[in-house]
NUVEXKE-178429 format. One line per field, with one value per atom (N, C-alpha, C, O): atom name; z, x, y; residue in three letters; residue number from 1. Coordinates in steps of 0.05 Angstrom, whole numbers, plus 5000, padded with zeros to 4 digits. Example, Ala and Ser with C-alpha at 12.3 -4.5 7.8 and 13.67 -1.06 7.14 Angstrom:
% residues 2
site: (N	CA	C	O	N	CA	C	O) $
up: (5156	5156	5156	5169	5142	5143	5157	5161) $
east: (5264	5246	5264	5285	5257	5273	5258	5268) $
north: (4886	4910	4934	4934	4955	4979	5001	5023) $
code: (ala	ala	ala	ala	ser	ser	ser	ser) $
pos: (1	1	1	1	2	2	2	2) $
//
This chain:
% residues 149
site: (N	CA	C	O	N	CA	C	O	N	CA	C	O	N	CA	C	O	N	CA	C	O	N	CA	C	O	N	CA	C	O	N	CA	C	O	N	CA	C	O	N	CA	C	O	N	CA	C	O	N	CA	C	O	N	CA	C	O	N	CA	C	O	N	CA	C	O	N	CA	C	O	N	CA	C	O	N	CA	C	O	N	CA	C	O	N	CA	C	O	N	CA	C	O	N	CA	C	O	N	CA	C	O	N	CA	C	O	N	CA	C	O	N	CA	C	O	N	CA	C	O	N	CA	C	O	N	CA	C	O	N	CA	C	O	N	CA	C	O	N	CA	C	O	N	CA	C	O	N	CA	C	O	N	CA	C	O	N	CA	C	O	N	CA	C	O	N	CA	C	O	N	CA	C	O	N	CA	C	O	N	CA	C	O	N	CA	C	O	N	CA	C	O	N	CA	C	O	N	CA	C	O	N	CA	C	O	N	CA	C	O	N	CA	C	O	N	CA	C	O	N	CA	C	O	N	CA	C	O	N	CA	C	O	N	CA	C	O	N	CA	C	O	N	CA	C	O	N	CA	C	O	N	CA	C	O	N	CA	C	O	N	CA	C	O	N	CA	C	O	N	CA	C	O	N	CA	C	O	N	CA	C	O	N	CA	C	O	N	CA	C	O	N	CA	C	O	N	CA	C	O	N	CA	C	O	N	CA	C	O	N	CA	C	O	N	CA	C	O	N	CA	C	O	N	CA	C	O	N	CA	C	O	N	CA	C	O	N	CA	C	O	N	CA	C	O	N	CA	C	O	N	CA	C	O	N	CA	C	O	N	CA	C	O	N	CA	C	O	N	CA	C	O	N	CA	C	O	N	CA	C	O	N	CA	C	O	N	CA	C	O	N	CA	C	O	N	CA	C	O	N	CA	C	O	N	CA	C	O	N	CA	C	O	N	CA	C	O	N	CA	C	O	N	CA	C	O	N	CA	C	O	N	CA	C	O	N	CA	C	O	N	CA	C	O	N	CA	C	O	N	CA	C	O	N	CA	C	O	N	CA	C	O	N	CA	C	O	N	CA	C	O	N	CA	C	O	N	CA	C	O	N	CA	C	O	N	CA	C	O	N	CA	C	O	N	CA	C	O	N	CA	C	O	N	CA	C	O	N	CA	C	O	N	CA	C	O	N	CA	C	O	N	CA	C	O	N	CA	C	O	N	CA	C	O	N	CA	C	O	N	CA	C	O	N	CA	C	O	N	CA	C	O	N	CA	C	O	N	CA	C	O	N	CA	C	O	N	CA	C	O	N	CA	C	O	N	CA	C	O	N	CA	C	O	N	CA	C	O	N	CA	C	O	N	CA	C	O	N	CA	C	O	N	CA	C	O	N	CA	C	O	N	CA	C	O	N	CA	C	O	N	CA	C	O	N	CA	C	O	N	CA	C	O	N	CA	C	O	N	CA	C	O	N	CA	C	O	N	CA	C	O	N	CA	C	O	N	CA	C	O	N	CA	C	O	N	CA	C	O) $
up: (5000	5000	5000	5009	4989	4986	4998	4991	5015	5030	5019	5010	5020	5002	5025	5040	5033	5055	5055	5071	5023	5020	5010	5013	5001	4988	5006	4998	5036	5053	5067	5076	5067	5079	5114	5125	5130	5153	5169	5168	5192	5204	5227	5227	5247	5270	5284	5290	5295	5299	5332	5343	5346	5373	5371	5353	5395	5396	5420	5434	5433	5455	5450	5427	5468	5463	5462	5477	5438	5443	5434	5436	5423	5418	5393	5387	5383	5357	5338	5328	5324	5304	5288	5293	5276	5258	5251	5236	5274	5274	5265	5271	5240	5234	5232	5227	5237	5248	5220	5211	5206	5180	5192	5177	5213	5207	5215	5227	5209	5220	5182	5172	5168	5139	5128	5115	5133	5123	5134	5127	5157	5168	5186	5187	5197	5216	5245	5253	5261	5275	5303	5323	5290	5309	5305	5320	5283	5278	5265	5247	5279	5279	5262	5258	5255	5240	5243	5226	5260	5253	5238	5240	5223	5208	5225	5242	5220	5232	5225	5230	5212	5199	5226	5240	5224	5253	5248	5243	5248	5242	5243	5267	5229	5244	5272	5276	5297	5314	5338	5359	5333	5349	5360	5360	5372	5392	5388	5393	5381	5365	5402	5409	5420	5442	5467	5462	5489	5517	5507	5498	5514	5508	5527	5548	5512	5523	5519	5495	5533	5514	5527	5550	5512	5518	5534	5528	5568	5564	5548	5548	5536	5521	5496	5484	5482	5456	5439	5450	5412	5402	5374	5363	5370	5353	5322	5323	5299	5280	5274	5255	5278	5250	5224	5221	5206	5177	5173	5175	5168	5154	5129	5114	5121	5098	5088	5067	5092	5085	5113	5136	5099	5117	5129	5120	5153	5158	5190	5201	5203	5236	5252	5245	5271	5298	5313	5327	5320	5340	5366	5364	5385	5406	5427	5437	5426	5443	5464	5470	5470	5495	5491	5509	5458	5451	5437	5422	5446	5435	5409	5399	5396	5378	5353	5354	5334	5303	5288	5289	5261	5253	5229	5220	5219	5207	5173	5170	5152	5127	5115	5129	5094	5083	5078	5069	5086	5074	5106	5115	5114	5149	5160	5158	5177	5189	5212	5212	5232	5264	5288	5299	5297	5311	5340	5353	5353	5384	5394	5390	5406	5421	5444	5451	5455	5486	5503	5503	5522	5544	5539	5516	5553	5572	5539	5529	5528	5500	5485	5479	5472	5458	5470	5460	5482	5498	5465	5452	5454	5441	5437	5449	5416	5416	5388	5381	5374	5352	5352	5360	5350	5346	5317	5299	5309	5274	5286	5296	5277	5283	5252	5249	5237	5214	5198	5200	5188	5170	5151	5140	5145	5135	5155	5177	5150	5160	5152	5136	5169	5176	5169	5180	5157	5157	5169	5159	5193	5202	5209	5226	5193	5195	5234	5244	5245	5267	5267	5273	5259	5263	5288	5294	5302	5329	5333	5321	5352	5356	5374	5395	5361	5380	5409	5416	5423	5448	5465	5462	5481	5484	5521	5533	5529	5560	5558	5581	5541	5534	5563	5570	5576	5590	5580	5578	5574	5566	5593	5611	5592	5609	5602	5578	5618	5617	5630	5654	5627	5644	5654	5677	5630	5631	5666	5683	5666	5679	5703	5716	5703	5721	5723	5741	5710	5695	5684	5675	5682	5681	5670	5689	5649	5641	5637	5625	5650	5654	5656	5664	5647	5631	5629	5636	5619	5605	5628	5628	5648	5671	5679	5687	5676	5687	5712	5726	5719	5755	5759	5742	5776	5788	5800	5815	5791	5792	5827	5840	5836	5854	5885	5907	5871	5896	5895	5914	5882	5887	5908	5923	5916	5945	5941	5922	5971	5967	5961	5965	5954	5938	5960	5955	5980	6002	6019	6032	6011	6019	6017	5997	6041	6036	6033	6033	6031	6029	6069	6089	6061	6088	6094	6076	6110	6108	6120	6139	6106	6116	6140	6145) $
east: (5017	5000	5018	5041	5006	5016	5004	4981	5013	5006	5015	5037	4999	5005	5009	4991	5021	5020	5006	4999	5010	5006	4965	4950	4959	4933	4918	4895	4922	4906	4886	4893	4866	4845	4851	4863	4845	4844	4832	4807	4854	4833	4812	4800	4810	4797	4803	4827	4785	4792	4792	4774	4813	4820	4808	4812	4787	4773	4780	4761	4800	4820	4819	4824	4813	4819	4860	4873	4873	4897	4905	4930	4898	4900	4885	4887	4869	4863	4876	4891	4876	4885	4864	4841	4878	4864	4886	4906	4873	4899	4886	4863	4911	4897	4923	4945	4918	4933	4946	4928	4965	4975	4990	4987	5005	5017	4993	5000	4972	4951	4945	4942	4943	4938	4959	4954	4990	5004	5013	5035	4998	4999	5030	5048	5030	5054	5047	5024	5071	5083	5093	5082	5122	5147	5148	5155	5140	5138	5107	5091	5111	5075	5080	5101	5061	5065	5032	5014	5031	5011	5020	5040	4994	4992	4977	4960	4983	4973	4965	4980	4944	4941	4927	4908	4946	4953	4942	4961	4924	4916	4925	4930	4932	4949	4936	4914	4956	4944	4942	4930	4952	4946	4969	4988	4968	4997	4986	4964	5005	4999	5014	5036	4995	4996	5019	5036	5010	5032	5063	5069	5079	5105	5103	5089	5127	5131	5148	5156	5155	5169	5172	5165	5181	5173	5192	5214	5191	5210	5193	5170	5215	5211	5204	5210	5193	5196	5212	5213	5223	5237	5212	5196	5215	5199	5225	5248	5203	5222	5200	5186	5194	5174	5182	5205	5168	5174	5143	5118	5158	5145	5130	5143	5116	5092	5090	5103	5083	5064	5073	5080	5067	5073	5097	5116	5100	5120	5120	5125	5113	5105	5132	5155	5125	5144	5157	5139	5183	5182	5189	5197	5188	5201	5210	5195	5236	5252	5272	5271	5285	5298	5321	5333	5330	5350	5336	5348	5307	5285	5277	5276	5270	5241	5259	5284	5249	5249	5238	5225	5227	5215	5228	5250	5204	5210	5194	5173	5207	5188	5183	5191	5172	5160	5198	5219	5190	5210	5230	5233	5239	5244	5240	5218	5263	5256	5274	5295	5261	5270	5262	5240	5293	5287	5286	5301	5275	5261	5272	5257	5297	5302	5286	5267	5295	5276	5282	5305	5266	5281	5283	5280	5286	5292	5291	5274	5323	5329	5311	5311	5288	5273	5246	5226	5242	5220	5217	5237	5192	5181	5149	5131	5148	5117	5118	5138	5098	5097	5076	5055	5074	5063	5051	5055	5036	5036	5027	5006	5055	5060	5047	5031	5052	5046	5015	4996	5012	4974	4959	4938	4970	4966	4965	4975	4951	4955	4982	4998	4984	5017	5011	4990	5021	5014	5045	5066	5040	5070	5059	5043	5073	5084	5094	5112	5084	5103	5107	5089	5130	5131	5150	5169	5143	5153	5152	5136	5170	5171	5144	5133	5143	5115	5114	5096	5132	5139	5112	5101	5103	5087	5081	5059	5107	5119	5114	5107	5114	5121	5108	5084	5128	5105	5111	5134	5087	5103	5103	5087	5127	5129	5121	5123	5112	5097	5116	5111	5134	5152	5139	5139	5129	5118	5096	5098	5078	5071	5070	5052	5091	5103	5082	5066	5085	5063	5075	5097	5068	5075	5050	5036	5040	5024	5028	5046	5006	5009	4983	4962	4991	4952	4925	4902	4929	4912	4905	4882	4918	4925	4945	4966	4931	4963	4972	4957	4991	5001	5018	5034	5014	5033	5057	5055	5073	5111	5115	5126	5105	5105	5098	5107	5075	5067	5078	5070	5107	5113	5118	5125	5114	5124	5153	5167	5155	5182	5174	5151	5193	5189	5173	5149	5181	5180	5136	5123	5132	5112	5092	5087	5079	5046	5058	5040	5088	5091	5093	5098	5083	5082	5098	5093	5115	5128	5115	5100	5124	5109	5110	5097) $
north: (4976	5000	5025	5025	5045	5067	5093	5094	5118	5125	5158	5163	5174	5205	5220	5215	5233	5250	5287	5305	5280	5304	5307	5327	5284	5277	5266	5263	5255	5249	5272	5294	5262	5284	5290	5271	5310	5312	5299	5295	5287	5273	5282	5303	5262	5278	5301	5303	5325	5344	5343	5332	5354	5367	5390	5406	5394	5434	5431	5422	5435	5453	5480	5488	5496	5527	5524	5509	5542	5538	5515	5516	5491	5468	5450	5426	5471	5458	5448	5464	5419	5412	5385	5377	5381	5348	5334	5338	5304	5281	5259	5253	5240	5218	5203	5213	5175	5157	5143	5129	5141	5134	5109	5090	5105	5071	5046	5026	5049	5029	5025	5002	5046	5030	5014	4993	5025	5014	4993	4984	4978	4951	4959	4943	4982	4978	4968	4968	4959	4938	4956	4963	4958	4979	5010	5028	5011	5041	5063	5062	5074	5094	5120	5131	5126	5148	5175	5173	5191	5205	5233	5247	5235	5259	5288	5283	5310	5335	5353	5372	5359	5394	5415	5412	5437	5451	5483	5499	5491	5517	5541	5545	5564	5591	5591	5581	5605	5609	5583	5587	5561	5534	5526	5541	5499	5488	5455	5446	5446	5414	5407	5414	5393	5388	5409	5425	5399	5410	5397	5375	5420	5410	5387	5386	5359	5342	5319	5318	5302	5287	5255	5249	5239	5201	5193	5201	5170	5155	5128	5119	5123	5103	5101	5080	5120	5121	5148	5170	5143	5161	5173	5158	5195	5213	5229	5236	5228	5232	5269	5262	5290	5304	5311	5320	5307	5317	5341	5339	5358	5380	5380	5395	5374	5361	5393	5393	5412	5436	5454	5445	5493	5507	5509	5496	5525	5532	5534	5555	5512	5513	5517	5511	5527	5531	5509	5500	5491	5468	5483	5506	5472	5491	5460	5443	5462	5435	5454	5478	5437	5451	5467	5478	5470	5489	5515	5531	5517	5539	5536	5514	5557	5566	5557	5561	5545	5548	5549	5528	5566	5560	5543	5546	5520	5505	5505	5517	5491	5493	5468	5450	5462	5435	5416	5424	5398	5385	5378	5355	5396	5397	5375	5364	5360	5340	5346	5358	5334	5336	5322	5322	5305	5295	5290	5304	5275	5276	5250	5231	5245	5222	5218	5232	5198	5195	5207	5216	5213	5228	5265	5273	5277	5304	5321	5336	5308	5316	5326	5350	5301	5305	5315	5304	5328	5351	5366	5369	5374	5388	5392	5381	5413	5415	5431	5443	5431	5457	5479	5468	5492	5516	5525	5509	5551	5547	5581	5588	5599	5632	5636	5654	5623	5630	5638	5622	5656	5660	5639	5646	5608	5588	5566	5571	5541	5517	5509	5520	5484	5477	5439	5432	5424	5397	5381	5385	5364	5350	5320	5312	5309	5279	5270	5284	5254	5246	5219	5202	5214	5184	5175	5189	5149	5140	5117	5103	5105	5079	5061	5064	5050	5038	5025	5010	5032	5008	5016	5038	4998	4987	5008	5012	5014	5018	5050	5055	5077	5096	5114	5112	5131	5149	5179	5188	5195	5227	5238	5235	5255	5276	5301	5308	5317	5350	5362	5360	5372	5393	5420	5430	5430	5456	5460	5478	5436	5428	5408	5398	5407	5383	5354	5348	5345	5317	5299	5305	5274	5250	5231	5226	5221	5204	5175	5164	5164	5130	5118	5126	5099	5079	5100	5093	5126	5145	5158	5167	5162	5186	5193	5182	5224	5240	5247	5260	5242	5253	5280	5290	5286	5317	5299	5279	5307	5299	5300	5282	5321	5343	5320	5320	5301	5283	5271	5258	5253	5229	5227	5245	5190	5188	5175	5168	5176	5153	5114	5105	5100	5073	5060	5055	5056	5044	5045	5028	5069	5086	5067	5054	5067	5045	5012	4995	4999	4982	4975	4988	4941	4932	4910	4895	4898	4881	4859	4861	4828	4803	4791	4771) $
code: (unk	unk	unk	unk	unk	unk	unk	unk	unk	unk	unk	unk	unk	unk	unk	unk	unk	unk	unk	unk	unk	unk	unk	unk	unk	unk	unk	unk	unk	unk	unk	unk	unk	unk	unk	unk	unk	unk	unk	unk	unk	unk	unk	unk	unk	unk	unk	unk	unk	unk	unk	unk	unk	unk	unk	unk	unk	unk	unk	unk	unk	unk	unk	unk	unk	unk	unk	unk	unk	unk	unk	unk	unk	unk	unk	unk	unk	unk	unk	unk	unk	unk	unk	unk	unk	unk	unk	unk	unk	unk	unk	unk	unk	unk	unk	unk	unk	unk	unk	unk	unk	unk	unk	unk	unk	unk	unk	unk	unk	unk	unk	unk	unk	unk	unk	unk	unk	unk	unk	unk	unk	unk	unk	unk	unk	unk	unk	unk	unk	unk	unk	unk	unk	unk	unk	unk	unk	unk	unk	unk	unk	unk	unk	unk	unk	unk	unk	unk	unk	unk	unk	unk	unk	unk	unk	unk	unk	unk	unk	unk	unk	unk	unk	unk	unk	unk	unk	unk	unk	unk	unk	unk	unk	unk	unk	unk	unk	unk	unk	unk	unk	unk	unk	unk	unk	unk	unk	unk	unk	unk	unk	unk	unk	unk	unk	unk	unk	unk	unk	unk	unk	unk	unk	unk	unk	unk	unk	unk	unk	unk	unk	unk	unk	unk	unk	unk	unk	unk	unk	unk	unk	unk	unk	unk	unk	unk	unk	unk	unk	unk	unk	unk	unk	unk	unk	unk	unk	unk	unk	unk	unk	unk	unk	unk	unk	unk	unk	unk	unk	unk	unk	unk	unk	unk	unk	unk	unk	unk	unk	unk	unk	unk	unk	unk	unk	unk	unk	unk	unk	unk	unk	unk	unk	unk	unk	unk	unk	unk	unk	unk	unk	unk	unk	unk	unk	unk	unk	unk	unk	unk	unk	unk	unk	unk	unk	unk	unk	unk	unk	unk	unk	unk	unk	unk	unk	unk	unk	unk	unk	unk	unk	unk	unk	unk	unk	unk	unk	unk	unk	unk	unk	unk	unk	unk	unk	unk	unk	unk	unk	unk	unk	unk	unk	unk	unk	unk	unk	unk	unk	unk	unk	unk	unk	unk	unk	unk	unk	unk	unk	unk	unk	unk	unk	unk	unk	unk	unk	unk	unk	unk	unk	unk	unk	unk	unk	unk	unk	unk	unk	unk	unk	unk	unk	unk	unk	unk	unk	unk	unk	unk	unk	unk	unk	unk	unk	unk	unk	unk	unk	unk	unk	unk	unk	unk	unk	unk	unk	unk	unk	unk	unk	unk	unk	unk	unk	unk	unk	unk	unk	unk	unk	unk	unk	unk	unk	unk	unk	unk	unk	unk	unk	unk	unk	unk	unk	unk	unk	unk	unk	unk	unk	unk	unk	unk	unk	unk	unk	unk	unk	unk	unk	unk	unk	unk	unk	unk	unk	unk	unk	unk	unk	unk	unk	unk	unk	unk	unk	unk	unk	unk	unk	unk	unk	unk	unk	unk	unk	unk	unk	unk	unk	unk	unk	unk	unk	unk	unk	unk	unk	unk	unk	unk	unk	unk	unk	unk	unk	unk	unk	unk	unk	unk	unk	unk	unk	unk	unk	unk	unk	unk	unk	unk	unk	unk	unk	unk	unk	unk	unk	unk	unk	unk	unk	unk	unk	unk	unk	unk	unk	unk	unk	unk	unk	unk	unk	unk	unk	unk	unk	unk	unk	unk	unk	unk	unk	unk	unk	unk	unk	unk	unk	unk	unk	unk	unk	unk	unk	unk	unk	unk	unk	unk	unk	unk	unk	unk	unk	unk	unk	unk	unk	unk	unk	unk	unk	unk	unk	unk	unk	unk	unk	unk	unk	unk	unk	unk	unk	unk	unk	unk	unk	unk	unk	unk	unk	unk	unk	unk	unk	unk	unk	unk	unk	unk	unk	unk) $
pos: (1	1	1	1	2	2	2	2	3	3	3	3	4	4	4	4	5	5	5	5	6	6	6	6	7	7	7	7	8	8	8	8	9	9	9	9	10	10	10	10	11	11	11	11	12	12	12	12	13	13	13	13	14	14	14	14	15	15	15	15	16	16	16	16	17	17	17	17	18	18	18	18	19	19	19	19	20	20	20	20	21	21	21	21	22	22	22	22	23	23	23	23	24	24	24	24	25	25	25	25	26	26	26	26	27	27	27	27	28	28	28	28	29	29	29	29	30	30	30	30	31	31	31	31	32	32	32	32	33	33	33	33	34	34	34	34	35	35	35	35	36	36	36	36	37	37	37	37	38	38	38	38	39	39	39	39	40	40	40	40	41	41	41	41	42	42	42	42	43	43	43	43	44	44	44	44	45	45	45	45	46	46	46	46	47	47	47	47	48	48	48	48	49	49	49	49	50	50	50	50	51	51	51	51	52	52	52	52	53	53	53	53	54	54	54	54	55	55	55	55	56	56	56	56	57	57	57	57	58	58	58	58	59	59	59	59	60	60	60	60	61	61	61	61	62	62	62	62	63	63	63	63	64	64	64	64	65	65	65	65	66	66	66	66	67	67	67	67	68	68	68	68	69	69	69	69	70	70	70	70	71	71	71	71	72	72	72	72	73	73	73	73	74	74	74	74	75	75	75	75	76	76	76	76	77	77	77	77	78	78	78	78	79	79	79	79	80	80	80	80	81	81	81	81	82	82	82	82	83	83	83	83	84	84	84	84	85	85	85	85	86	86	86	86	87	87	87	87	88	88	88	88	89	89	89	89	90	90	90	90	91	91	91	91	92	92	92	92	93	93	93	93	94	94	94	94	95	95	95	95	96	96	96	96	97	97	97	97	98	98	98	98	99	99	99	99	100	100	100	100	101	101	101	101	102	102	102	102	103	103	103	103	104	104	104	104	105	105	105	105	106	106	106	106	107	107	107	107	108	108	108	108	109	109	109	109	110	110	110	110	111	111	111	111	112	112	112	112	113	113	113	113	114	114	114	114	115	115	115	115	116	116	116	116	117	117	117	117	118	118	118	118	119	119	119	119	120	120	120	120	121	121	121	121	122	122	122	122	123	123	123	123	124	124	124	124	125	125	125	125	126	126	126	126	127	127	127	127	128	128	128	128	129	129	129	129	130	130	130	130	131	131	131	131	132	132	132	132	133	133	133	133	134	134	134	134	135	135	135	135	136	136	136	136	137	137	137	137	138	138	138	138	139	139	139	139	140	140	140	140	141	141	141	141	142	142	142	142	143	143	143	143	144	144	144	144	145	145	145	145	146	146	146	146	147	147	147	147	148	148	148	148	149	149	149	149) $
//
């Protein structure tokens, strides 16, 4: 199968104030496995999710269309079609994009599929796990609530 990046329709829409976009999931047609791929069309004016970033999985973006903003931990760029940039695991790869620009913005994300992934929210001090998020801020110590036999 063959997959257009540029000829695919938009997918489902996010209505976040601040957070609008249309995401559709592209490695599920092409029968992928280990590696995922979603697509993004990102409106002037929007923020393609809370900055953040994976342990456990690594992130590739490619710039499809437009000219969107990334913002990672060495700051702002703006970026243009063709643009690719990458997001290792961990601290490093912290990003998010933005779209400063008077056009829609279209970005490719492709990522490793591991199964274990948690994102971190810095901005926010947050931590996500089995589709809830925690404040960093409460952890306890390891030991905490455990009882001995």
């Amino acid at each position: 199968m063959i997959v257009n990046l540029l000829d695919l329709e938009p997918g489902d829409e996010e209505d976040r104030d601040g957070f609008r976009f249309r995401g559709r999931w592209v490695g599920g047609p092409l029968g992928a496995e280990l590696l995922g791929c979603g697509l993004y069309d990102l409106p002037p004016g929007e923020q393609l999710w809370p900055y953040h970033y994976h342990l456990g999985n690594e992130e590739w973006a490619v710039v499809v269309a437009g000219t969107p903003t990334v913002r990672t931990p060495y700051g702002e760029h703006e970026l243009r079609a063709g643009d690719i940039v990458p997001f290792p695991e961990g601290e490093e790869g912290a990003h998010t994009f933005l779209n400063r620009s008077g056009e829609s913005a279209r970005v490719a994300l492709f990522s490793t599929l591991n199964r274990s992934t948690l994102p971190v929210y810095p901005d926010s001090g947050k931590v996500a796990a089995k589709g809830k998020c925690f404040r960093l801020e409460d952890a306890v110590d390891y030991w905490d609530g455990e009882g001995s036999v």
